[in-house]
C-alpha positions as CSV (number, residue, x, y, z in Angstrom):
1,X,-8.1,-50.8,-19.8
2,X,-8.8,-47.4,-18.4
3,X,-5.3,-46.3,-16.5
4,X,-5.5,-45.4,-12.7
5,X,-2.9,-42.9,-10.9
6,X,-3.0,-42.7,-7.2
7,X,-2.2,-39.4,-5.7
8,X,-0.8,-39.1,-2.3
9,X,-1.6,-36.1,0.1
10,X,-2.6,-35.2,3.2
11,X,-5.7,-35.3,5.2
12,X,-6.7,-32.3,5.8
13,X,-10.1,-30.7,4.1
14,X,-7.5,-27.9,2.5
15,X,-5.5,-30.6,1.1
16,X,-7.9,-32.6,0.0
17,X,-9.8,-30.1,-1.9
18,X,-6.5,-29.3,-4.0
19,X,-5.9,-32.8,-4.6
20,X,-9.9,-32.7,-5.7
21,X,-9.0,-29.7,-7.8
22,X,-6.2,-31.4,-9.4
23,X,-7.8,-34.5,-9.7
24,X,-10.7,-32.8,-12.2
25,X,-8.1,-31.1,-14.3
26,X,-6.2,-34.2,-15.1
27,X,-10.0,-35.8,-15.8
28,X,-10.5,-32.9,-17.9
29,X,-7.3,-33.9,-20.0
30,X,-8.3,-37.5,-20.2
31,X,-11.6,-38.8,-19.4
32,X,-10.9,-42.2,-19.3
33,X,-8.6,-41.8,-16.5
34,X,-9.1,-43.1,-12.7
35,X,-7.8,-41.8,-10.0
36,X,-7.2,-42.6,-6.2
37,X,-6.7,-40.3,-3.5
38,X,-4.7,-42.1,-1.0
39,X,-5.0,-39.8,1.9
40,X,-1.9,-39.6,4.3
41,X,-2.4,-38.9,8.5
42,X,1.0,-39.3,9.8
43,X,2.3,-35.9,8.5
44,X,4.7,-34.5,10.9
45,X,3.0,-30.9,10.4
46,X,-0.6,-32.3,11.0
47,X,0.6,-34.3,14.0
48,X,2.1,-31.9,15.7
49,X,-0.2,-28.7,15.8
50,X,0.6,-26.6,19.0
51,X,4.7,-26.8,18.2
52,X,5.4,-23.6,16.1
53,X,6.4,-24.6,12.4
54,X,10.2,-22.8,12.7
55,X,10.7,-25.1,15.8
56,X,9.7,-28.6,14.6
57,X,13.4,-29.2,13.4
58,X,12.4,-31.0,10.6
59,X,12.6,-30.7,7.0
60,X,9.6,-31.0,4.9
61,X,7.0,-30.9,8.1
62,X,4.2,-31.5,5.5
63,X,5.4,-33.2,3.0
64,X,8.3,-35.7,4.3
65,X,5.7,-38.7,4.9
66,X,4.1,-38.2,1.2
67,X,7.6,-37.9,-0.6
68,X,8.5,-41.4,0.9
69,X,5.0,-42.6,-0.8
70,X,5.9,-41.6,-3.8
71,X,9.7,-42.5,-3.4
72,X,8.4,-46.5,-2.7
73,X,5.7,-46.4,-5.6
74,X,2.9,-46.7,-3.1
75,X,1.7,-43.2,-5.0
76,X,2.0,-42.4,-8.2
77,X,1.7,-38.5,-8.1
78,X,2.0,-36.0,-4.9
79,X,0.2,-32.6,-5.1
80,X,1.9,-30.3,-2.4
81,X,1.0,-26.6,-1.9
82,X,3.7,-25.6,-3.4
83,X,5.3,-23.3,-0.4
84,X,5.4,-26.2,1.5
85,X,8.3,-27.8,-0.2
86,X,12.0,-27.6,0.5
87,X,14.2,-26.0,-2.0
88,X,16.3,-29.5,-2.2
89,X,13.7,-32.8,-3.1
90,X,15.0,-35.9,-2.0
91,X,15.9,-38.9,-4.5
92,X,14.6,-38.2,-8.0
93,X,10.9,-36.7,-7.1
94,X,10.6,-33.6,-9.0
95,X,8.0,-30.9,-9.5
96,X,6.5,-31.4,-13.3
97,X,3.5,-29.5,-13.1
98,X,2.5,-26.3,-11.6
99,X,-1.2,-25.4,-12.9
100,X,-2.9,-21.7,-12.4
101,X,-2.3,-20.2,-9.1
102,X,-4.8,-19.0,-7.0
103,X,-4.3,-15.6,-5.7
104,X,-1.0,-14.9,-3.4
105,X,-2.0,-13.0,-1.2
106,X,-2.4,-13.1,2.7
107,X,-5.6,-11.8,4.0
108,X,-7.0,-11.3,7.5
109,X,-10.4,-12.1,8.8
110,X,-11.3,-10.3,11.6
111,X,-14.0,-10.8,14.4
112,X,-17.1,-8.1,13.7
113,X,-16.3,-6.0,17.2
114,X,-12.9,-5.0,15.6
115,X,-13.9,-1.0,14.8
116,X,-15.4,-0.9,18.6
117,X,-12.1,-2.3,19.9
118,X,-9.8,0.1,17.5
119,X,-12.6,3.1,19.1
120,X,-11.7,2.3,22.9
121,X,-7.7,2.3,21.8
122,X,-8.0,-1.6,23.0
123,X,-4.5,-4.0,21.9
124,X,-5.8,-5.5,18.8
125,X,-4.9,-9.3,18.9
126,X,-3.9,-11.1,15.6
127,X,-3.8,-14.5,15.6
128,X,-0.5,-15.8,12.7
129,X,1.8,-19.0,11.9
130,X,5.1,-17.4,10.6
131,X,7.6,-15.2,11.2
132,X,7.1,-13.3,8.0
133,X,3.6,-12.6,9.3
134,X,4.5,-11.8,12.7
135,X,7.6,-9.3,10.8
136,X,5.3,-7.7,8.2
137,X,1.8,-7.4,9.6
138,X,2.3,-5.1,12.7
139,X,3.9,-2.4,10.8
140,X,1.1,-2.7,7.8
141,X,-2.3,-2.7,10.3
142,X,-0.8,0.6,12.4
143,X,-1.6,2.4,9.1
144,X,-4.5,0.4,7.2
145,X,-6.8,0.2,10.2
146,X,-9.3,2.7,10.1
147,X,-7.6,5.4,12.8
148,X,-10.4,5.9,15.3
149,X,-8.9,5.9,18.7
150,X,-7.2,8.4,19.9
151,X,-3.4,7.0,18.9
152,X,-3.1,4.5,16.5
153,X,-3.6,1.0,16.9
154,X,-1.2,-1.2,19.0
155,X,-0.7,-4.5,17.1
156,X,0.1,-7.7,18.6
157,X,0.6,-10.9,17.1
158,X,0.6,-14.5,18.4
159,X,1.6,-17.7,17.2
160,X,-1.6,-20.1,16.1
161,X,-1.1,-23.3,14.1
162,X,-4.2,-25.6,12.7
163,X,-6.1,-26.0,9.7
164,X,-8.2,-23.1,8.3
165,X,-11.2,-24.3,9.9
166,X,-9.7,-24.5,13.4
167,X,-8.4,-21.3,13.5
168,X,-11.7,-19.5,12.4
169,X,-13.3,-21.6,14.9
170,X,-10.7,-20.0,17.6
171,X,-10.9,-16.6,16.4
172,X,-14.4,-17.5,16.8
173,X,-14.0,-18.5,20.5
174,X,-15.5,-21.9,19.2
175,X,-12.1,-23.8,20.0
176,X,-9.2,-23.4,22.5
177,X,-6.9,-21.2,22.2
178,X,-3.6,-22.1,23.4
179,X,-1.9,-19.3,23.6
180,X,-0.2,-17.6,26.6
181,X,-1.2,-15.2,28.0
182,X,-4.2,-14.6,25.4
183,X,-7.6,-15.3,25.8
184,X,-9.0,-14.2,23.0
185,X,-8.4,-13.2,19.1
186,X,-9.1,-10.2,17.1
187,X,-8.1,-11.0,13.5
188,X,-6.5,-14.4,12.3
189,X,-3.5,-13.6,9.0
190,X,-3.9,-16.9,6.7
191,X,-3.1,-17.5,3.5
192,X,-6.4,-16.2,1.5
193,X,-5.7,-18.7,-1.6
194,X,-6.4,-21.8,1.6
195,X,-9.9,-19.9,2.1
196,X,-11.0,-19.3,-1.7
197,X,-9.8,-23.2,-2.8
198,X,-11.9,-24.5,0.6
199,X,-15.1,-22.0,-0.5
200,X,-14.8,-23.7,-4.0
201,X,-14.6,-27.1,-3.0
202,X,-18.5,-28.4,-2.7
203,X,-17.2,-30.5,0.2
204,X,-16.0,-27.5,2.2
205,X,-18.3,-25.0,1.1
206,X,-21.5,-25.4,3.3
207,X,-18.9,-25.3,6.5
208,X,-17.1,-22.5,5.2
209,X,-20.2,-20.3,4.6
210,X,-20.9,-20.6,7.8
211,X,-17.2,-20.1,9.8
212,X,-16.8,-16.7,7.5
213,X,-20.6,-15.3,8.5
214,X,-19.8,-11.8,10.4
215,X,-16.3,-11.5,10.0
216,X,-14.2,-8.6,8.6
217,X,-12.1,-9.3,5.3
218,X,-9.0,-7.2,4.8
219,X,-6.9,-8.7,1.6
220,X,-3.2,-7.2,2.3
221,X,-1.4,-5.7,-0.7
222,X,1.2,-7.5,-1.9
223,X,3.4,-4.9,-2.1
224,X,4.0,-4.3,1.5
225,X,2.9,-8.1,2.3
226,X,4.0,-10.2,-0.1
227,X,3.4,-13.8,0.7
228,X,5.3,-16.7,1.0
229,X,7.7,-18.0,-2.3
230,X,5.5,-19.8,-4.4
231,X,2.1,-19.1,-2.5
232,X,-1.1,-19.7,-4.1
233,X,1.0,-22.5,-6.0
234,X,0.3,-26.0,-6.2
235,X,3.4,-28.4,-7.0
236,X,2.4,-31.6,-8.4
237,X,5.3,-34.1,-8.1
238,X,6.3,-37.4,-9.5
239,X,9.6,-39.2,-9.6
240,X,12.1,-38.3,-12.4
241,X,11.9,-41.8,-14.4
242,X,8.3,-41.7,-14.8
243,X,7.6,-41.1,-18.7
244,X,4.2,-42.1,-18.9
245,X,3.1,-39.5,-16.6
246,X,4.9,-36.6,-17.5
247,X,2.7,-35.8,-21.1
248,X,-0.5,-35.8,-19.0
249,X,0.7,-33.8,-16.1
250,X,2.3,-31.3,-18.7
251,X,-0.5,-30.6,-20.1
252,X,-1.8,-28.9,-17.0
253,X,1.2,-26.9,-16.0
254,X,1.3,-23.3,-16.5
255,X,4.5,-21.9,-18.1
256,X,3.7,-18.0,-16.7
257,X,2.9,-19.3,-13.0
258,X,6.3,-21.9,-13.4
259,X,8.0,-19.0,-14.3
260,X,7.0,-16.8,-11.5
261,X,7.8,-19.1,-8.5
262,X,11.3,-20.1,-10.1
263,X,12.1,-16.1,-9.4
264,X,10.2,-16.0,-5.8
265,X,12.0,-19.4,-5.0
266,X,15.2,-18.5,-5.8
267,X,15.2,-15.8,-3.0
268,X,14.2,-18.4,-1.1
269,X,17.5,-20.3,-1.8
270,X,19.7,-17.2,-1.7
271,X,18.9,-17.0,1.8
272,X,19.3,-20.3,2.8
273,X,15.6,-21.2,2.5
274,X,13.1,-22.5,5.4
275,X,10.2,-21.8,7.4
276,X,11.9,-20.0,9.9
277,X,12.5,-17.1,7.2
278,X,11.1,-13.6,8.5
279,X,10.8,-12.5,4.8
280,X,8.1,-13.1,1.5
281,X,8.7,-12.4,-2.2
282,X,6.1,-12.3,-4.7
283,X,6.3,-11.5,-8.3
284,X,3.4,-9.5,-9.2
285,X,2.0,-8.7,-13.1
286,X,2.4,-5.4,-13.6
287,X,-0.8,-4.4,-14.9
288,X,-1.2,-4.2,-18.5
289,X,2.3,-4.8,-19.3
290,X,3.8,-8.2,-19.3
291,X,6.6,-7.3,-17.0
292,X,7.2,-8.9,-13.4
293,X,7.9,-6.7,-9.9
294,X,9.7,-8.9,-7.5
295,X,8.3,-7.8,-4.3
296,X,10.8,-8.9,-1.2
297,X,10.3,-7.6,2.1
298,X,11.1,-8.8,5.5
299,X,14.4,-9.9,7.3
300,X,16.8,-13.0,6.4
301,X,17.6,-15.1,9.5
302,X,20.6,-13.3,10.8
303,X,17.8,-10.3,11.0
304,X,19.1,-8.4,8.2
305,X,16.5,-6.2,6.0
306,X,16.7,-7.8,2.4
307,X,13.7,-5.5,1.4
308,X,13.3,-4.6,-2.5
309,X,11.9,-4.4,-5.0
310,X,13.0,-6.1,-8.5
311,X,11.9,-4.6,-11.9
312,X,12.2,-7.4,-14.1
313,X,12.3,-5.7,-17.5
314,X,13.7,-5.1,-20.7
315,X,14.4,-1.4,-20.1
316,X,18.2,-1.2,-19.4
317,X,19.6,1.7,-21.1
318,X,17.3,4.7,-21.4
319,X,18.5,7.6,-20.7
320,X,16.8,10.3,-18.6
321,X,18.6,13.2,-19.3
322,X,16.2,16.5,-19.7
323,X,13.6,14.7,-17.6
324,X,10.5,16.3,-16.7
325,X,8.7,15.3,-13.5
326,X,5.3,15.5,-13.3
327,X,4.9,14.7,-9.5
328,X,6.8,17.9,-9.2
329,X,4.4,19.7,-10.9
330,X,1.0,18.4,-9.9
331,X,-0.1,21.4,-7.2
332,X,0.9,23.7,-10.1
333,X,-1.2,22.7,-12.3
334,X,-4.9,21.7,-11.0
335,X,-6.6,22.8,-8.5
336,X,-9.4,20.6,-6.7
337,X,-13.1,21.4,-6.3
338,X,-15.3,19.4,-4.8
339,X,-18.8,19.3,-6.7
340,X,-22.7,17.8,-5.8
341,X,-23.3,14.3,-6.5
342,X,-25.8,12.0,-5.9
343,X,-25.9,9.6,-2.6
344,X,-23.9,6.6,-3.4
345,X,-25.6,3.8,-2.6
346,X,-24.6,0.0,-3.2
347,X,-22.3,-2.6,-1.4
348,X,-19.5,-1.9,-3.1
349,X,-17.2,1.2,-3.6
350,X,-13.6,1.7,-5.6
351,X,-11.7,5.0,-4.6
352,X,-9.4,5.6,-7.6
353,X,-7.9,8.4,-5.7
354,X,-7.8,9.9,-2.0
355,X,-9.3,12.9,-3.4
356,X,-12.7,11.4,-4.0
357,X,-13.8,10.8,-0.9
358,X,-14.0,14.7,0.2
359,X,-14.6,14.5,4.6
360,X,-17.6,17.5,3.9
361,X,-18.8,16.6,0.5
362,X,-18.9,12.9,0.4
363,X,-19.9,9.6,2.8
364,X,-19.7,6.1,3.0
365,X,-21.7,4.1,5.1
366,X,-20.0,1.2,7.9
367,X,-21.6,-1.9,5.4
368,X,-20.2,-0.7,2.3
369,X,-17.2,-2.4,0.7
370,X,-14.3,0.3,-0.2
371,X,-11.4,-1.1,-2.1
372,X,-8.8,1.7,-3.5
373,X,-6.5,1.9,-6.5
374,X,-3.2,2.0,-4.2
375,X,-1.7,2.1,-0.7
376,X,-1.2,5.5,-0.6
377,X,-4.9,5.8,-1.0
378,X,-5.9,3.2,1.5
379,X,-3.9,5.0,4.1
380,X,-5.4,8.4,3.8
381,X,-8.7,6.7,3.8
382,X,-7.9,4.6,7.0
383,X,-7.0,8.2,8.5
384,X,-10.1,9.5,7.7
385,X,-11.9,6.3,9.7
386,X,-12.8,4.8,6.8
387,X,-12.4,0.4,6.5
388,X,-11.0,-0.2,3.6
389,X,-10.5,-4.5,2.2
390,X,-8.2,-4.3,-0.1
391,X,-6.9,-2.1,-3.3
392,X,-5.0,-2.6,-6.7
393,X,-1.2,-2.1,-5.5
394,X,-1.4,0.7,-8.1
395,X,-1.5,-1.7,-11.2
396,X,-5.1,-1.0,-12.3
397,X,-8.4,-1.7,-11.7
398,X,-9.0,-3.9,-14.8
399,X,-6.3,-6.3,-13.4
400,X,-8.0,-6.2,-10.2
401,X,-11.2,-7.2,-11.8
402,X,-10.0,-10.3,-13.6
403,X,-8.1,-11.3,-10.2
404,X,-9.3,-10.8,-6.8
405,X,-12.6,-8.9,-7.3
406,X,-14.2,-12.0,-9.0
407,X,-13.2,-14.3,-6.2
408,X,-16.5,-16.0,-5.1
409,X,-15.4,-16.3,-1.6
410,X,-15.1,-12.4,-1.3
411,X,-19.0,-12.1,-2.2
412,X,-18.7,-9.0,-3.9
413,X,-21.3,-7.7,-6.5
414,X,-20.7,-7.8,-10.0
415,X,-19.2,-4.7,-12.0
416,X,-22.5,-3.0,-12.4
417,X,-23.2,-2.5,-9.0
418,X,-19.8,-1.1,-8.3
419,X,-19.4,2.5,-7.7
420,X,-16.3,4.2,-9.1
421,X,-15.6,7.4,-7.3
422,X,-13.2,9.7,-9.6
423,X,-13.2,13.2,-11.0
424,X,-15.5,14.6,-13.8
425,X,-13.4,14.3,-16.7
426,X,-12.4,10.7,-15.9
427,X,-15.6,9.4,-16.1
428,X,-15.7,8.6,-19.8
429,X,-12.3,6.5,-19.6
430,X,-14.5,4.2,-16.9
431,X,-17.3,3.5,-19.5
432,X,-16.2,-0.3,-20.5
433,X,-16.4,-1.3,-17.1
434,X,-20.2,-1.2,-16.6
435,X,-19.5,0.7,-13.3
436,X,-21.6,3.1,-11.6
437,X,-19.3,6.0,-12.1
438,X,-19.4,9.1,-9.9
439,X,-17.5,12.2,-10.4
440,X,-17.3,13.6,-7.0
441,X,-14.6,16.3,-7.7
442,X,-13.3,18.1,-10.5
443,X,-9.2,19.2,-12.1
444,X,-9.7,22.8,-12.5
445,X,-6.3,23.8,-14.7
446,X,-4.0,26.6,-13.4
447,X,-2.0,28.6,-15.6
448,X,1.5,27.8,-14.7
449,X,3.8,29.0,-17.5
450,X,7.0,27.8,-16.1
451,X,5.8,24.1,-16.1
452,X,5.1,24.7,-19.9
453,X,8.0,26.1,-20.3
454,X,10.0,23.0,-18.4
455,X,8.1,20.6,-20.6
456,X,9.2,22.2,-24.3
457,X,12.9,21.5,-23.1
458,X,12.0,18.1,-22.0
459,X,13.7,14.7,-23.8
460,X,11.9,12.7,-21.1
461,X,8.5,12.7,-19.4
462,X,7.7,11.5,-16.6
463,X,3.2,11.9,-16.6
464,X,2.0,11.4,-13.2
465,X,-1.8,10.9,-14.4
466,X,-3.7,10.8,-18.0
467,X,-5.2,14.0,-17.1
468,X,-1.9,15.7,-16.8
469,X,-1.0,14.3,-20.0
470,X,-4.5,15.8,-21.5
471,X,-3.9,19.0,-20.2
472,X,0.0,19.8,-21.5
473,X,0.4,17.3,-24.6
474,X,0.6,19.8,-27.2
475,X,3.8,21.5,-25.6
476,X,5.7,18.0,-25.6
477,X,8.4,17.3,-28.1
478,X,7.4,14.9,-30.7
479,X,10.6,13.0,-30.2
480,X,10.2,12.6,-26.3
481,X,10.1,9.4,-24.1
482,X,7.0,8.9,-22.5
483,X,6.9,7.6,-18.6
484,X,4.1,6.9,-16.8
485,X,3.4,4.2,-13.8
486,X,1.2,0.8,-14.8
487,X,-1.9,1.8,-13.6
488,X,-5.4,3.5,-15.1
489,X,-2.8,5.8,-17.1
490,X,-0.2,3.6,-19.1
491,X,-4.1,2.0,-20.1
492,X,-5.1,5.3,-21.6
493,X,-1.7,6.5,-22.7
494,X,-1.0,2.9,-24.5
495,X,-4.6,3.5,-26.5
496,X,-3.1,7.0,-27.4
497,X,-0.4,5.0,-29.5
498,X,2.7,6.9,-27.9
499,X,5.8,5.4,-29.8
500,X,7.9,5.8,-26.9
501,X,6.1,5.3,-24.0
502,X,7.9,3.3,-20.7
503,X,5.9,1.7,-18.1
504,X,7.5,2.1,-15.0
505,X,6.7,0.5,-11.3
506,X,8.2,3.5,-9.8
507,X,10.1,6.6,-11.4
508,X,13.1,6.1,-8.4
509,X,13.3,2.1,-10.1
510,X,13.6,3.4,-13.3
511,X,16.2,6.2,-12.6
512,X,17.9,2.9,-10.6
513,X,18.5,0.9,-13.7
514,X,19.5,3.9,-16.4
515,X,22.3,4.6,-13.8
């Protein structure tokens, strides 16, 4: 006889899809198996929608109702997103499997008058459910908002609770509001893994097409909005005695993700753990490499900055004596001019670096689709007016197109019809991507004598770009320590075949652990 497992979760469309979700990967593992959604409508959390989560008072505001399910054996399984669930589980119910993540990021949708509003210096609205939101998003959108006024933009944000749906449909003015004092929304902060697994789900999908037509995406970068511990996670969850479950749900969990929101969780825990918390932590792949970047930034609940950042690496130990900077030396040694290029046409546009997108030389149109390689970069774009989605937080574009750039709620075009704006002699390094490359500017090399001279003596090198690294590479000991950050250059300097080469989310965080 084919064996049945009833899951228990709750009733809302998001929930259901990852129960769905979950449901076809356990199918996947054994055919033969049935399952049973038992659907749950008493959840504290969905009950209650206008009360702000931090002020419930209760523990477990989503969960509570299905943990006693499964805590009688009236469910087999629970499947939780996993950020929902306390830090302590009650009786033996434990999390066994967590399977791939969806992306962790926040992202904000905003209503399509938003560039008219930032124009007329208008108090751009922003509709959010936490504290960490309402901490981290202000001082983010004052600098990533295209500056077109004639200050920067004033950001305010309110408290909204609901489903995804319902709050689309009230930044849509298609559902009342509830707020005080506010009449209307400008941009709603959610959770952007709760939009892509609702786009994905063939139940949600038709609705969802239609509640995202005209709106604005901005993905925030995780490293100055990192989302909540264990984000994007699901948690599936049975009790602790429950042998003939464990092999199958095993067989789903994925060790790397596990792994991941042990470390975010645990700063959950060290600061005493809740939804009241004013802080997020994510721990981000540093591109190529296989190393971690623990990303905490916010305020613990006395208000205290816990900000950091956490290389987790194998790196203790080096020495950086005789170091050689090359940030200190990048005006020395190029110079930048601007050359003819053809229109650039398409949706879609990465900016590997500010300098590509000359104010006289080069110009986007309103409908395309800019993304960037960093922060930095999105900044100095926003300054120039420019609307920028989203960007690489520095780690590289190939990571960025295995991860969020194939996201099929996003809509973006496929790699071909990308255009990469960069300088002439990067264009060949851009090749495998099947991108429209365009070299809008070009590194003309300065004699500068005293950085050669600097870089002879060097045990230690610090290369701020590959093209740096092309230019003065004959005049670097053969014994030295390479450096470099994990973007588009540890890529090229890796294929190289440097002995000694250190991939570094920062110089300042390597210089912190050789102390």
């Amino acid at each position: 006889m084919a064996k049945t497992i009833k899951i228990g979760t709750r009733t809302s469309a998001l929930a259901m899809a990852q129960t769905r979700e979950v449901a076809s990967l356990l199918k996947s593992k054994n055919p033969t198996l049935n399952i049973e959604i038992v659907g749950v409508k008493n959840v504290t959390g969905d009950v209650d929608k206008k009360t702000p989560l931090q002020a419930l008072g209760t523990i477990g505001v989503f969960t509570k109702e299905i943990d006693e399910m499964v805590l009688n054996g009236d469910v087999d399984i629970a499947v939780h997103s996993l950020k929902d669930i306390g830090t302590q589980r009650p009786g033996t119910l434990q999390t066994i499997a967590i399977p791939e993540r969806v992306q962790p990021h926040d992202c904000i949708l905003f209503n399509d008058d938003i560039l008219d509003k930032i124009k007329h210096d208008e108090e751009i609205i922003i509709g959010a459910s936490s504290p960490r939101r309402i901490e981290l998003v202000p001082p983010f959108l004052e600098k990533a908002l295209p500056q077109l006024g004639t200050k920067k933009p004033k950001i305010k944000v309110v408290p909204i609770r609901g489903n995804v749906p319902s709050r689309i449909e009230k930044l849509k003015g298609q559902r009342e509001l509830n707020v005080t004092d506010v009449d209307h929304l400008d941009g709603i902060c959610i959770a952007f893994a709760g939009v892509s697994r609702l786009f994905n789900d063939e139940n949600s999908r038709d609705e969802m097409q239609t509640l995202l037509k005209g709106l604005r995406w901005m993905i925030l970068p995780l490293s100055q909005c990192p989302g909540a511990p264990g984000q994007g996670a699901l948690a599936i969850e049975a009790l602790e005695g429950r042998d003939d479950l464990r092999d199958l749900l095993l067989s789903i969990n994925k060790r790397a993700v596990q792994k991941d929101v042990l470390l975010e969780r645990n700063i959950l825990i060290e600061h005493g753990g809740g939804c009241h918390q004013a802080f997020g932590v994510t721990a981000i792949k540093m591109g190529i490499t296989d190393d971690r970047l623990l990303v905490i930034k916010g305020k613990d609940k006395q208000g205290n900055d816990i900000s950091e950042n956490r290389w987790l690496s194998h790196c203790e130990g080096i020495s950086l004596d005789k170091l050689w900077n090359g940030h200190d030396w990048r005006n020395d040694l190029f110079e930048t001019d601007y050359i003819e290029h053809p229109p650039i046409k398409g949706d879609a546009v990465f900016v590997s670096n500010a300098r590509a997108l000359d104010d006289g030389n080069t110009n986007l149109d309103d409908h395309q689709r800019i993304w960037t390689a960093g922060v930095k970069s999105w900044y100095k774009l926003a300054a120039k007016g420019y609307w920028v989605e989203g960007c690489a937080d520095s780690m590289g574009y190939d990571l960025l197109i295995r991860t969020l750039l194939n996201e099929p709620v996003l809509g973006l075009p496929t790699c071909d019809a990308w255009n990469v704006l960069t300088h002439a002699d990067a264009c060949e390094h851009w090749e495998h991507t099947n991108n429209n490359v365009i070299s809008t500017y070009k590194l003309q090399e300065k004699d500068c004598q005293k950085a050669i001279d600097s870089l002879k003596q060097a045990e230690n090198i610090f290369w701020s770009s590959y093209s740096q690294y092309q230019a003065l590479k004959e005049f670097a000991p053969a014994n030295a320590t390479h450096i470099c950050g994990p973007g588009k250059t540890a890529e090229l300097l890796r294929k190289e075949g440097l002995k000694n080469l250190v991939i570094t989310p920062s110089l300042e965080m390597l210089k912190e652990i050789s102390k």
